[in-house]
N, C-alpha and C positions, 0 to 999 in steps of 0.2 A: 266443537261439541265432544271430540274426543272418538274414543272404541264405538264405531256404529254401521251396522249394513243394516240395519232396520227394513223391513217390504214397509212402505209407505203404502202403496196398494190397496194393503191388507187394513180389515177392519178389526180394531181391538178391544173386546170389551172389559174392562176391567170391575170387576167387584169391589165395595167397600170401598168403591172410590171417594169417600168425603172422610176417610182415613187417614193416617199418618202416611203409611207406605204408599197405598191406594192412590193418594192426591201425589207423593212426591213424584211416581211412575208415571203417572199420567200425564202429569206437567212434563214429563224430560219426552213423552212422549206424543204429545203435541209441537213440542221446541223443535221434534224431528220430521214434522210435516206427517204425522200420523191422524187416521181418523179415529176417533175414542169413544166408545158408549160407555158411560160412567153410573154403575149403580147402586145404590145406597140404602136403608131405610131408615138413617139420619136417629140411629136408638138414644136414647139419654144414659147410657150407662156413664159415660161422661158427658163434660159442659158440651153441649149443642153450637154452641157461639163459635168453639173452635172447628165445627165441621163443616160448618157456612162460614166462616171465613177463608179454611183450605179450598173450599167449592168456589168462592168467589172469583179463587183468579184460578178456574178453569170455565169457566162459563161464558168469560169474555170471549175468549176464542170459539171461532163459529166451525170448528172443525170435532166440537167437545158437543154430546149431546148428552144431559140427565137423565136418568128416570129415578125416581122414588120408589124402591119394591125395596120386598124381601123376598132374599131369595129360597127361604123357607116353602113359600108360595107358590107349588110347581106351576099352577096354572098360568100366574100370572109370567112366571120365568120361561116356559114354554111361550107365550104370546110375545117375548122379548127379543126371544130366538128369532123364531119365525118373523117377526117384523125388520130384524136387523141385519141377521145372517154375518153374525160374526165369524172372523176368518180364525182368529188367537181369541183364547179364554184364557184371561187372571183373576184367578179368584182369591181373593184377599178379604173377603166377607169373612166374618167370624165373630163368634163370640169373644174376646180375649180375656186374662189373666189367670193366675193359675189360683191365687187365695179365693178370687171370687167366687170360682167353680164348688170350692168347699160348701156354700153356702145356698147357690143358685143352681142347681145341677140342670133341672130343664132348660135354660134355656140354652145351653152349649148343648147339647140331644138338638133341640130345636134348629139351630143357627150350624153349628159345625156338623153333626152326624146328619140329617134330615134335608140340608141345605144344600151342604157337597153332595149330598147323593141325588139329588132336585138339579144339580150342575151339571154331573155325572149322564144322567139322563138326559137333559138337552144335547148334551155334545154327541148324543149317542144319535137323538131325533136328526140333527141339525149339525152333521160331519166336519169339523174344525182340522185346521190345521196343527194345532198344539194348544194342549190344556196346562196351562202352567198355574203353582196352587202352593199358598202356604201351609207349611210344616211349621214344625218349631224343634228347637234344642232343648226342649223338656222330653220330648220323645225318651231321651237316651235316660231319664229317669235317676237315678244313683249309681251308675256305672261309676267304678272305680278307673279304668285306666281312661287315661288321658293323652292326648287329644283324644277326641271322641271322631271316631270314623264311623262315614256311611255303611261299611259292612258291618258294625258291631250290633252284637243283639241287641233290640228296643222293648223288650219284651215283661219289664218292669216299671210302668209308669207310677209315679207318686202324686198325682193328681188328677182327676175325670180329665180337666183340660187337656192335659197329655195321651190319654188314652183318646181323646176324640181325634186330635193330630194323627197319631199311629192307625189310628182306625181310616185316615183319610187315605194314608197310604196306603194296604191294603185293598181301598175301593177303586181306587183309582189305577194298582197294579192287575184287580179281578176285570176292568172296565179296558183299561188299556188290551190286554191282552186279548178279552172275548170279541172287543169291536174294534180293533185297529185305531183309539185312539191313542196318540202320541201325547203323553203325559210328564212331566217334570213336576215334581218335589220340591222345594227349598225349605230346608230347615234354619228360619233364623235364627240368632246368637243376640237378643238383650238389644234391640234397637231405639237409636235416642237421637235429638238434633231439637233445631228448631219446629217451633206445631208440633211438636209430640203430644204422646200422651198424658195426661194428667194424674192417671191412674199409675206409672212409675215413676219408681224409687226417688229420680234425681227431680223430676218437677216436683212432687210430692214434698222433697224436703225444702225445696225452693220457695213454693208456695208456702208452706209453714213457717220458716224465717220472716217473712215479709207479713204474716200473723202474729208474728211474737211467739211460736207454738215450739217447743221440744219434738226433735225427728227421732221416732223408734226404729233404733238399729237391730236385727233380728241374728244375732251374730252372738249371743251371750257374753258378750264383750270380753273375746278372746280374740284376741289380736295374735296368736300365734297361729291357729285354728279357724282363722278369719274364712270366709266367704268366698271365694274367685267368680267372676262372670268375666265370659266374652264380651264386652261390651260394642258394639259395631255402628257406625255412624251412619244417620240413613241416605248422605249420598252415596254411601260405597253400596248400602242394598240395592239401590236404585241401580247403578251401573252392573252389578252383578246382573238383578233383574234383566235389563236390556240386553247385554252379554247372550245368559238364558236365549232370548227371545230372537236375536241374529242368528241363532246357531243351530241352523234346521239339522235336522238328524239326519244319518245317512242310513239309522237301522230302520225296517221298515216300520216292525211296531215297537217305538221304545217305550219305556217306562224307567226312568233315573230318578235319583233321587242325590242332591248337592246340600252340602253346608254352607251358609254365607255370615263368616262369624271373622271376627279379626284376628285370629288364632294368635290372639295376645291378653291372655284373660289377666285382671288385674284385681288385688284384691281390694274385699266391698270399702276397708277405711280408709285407701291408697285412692278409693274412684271419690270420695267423698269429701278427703283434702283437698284433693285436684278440684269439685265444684266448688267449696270455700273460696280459693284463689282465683277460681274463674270471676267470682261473682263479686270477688274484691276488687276486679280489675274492670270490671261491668259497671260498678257503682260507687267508685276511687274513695272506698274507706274497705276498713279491714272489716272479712265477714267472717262469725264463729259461730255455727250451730250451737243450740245446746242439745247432748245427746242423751236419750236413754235406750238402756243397752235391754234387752230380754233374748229369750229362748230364739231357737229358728222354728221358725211358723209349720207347722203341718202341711205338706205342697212342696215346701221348697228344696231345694237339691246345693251338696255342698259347693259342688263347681260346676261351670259351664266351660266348655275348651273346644273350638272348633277348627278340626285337621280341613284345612282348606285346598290342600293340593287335588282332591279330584276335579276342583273349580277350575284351580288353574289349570290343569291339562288340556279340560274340557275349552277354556272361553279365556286362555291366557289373560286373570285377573285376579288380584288377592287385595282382601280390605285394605287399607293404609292408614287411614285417618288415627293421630294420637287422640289418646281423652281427652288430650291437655287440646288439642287445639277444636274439637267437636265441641266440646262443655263449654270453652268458650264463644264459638256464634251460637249456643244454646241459651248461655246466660245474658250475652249481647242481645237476644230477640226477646226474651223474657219481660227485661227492664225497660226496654221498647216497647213489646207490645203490650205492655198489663201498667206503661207509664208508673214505673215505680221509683223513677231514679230524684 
């Protein structure tokens, strides 16, 4: 199973467990004879079918227990507390994406400000051993130097999404500090794999080719000027995760905050040949989008780049995974599971 002192002991609840990240962590931490409170409120911002399928193979195991909340719902999340008495908190509930926040502002207030702070408050009732809680690499905003480090000011966000992220930090440093909880950060880098999201870039144009649909590249179709993202594969999140989660702290009250990004940002038509080729090799004919090229979207940020060394100092571990070979079991489970070959 690789890097793991994991406490088995210990009960873990994770948030937004019928997730991408949610379900992949809870699976490796079951695998690890861990006990799992898994909880969800199963939203439709995406297909639903995928969130009850990553649930499915965590339900089997009688070591995974569900509930159905939101944890917007302090009442109900205080009652989850106190029945459970979770030892580690990951909170991985959120609203996500960044275009969407343009348009839905409530419910990221709801879900990410209102929710974490609903988190925040439990752990405070019902004293945890470590609160661990998604960031994101939107924090860093349009920051021009690159890699992007955890010391660098975050203090220009280009989307509400991002401002709720930064805002979580903040409560989480106000929270750690005032009550001795011990808190971690991760700011992810653009995560992709199998049971992703449907709502990014690379399913989005996967799912459109196998529509017959033109994928909108938001890059002005400058290829000199091009785009960069971290792209990071989500078993390396996972392992980073767990990483996080072995690694008790020796200060009394910490509060950290880590990058988990493959600090190997590639650009957006560089990630986009690589799926073509992945998806040629998926379904043994040649695949060619067709593209149309527009403006970059209000929200978005020219490059993502994540300085990984305070990870590795911290939990001796740095991403690995190539695009080329991630995009590929991406597009292998695709064809698979959506039977398109």
């Amino acid at each position: 199973m690789g890097y793991s002192s994991l406490y088995i002991d210990k009960k873990y609840l994770v948030t937004g467990a019928a997730g991408f990240i949610g379900a992949g962590l809870s699976k490796r931490l079951l695998e690890e004879g861990c006990q799992v409170i898994g909880i969800d409120n199963i939203n439709d911002y995406y297909d639903t079918n995928l969130k009850h399928e990553r649930l499915k193979g965590l339900i089997s195991n009688e070591k995974f227990t569900f509930v159905k909340a939101d944890i917007s719902d302090k009442v109900l999340l205080m009652d989850i507390f106190n029945e459970y008495k979770p030892n580690v908190v990951v909170n991985l509930a959120a609203q996500a994406g960044v275009r969407y926040s343009i348009d839905n502002p409530d419910v990221y207030i709801q879900s990410n400000v209102i929710g974490f702070f609903n988190i925040l408050e439990a752990c405070r009732a019902y004293p945890v051993d470590h609160l661990v809680y998604a960031s994101s690499s939107s924090v860093y905003g349009s920051n021009k130097k690159v890699p992007f480090e955890e010391s660098d000011a975050v203090d220009h966000p280009e989307s509400l999404y991002a401002a709720t992220k930064k805002s979580n930090e903040l409560m989480a440093q106000t929270y750690s500090h005032l009550y001795n909880i011990p808190a971690t950060g991760l700011r992810f880098f653009t995560v992709y794999g199998p049971m992703g999201r449907p709502d990014m870039a690379y399913f989005g144009f996967t799912q459109k080719y196998f529509n017959g649909e033109s994928i909108k590249i938001f890059n002005n179709g400058d290829f000199h000027n091009d785009l960069y993202r971290d792209f990071t594969y989500i078993d390396d999140i996972v392992e980073g995760v767990v990483r996080i989660l072995s690694n008790e702290s020796k200060d009394p009250v910490p509060h950290k905050i880590y990058n988990i990004g493959n600090n190997n940002p590639e650009k957006l038509m560089v990630f986009i040949e690589t799926l073509e080729k992945c998806l040629s090799r998926s379904l043994g004919r040649e695949v060619v989008f067709k593209k149309i090229f527009e403006p970059i979207k209000p929200g978005d940020v020219p490059a993502t780049y994540a300085s990984t060394e305070r990870l590795q100092e911290a939990v001796g571990f740095k991403p690995t995974t190539s695009i080329e070979k991630g995009l590929q079991k991406f597009t292998d489970w695709y064809v698979n599971y959506y039977d398109v070959k």
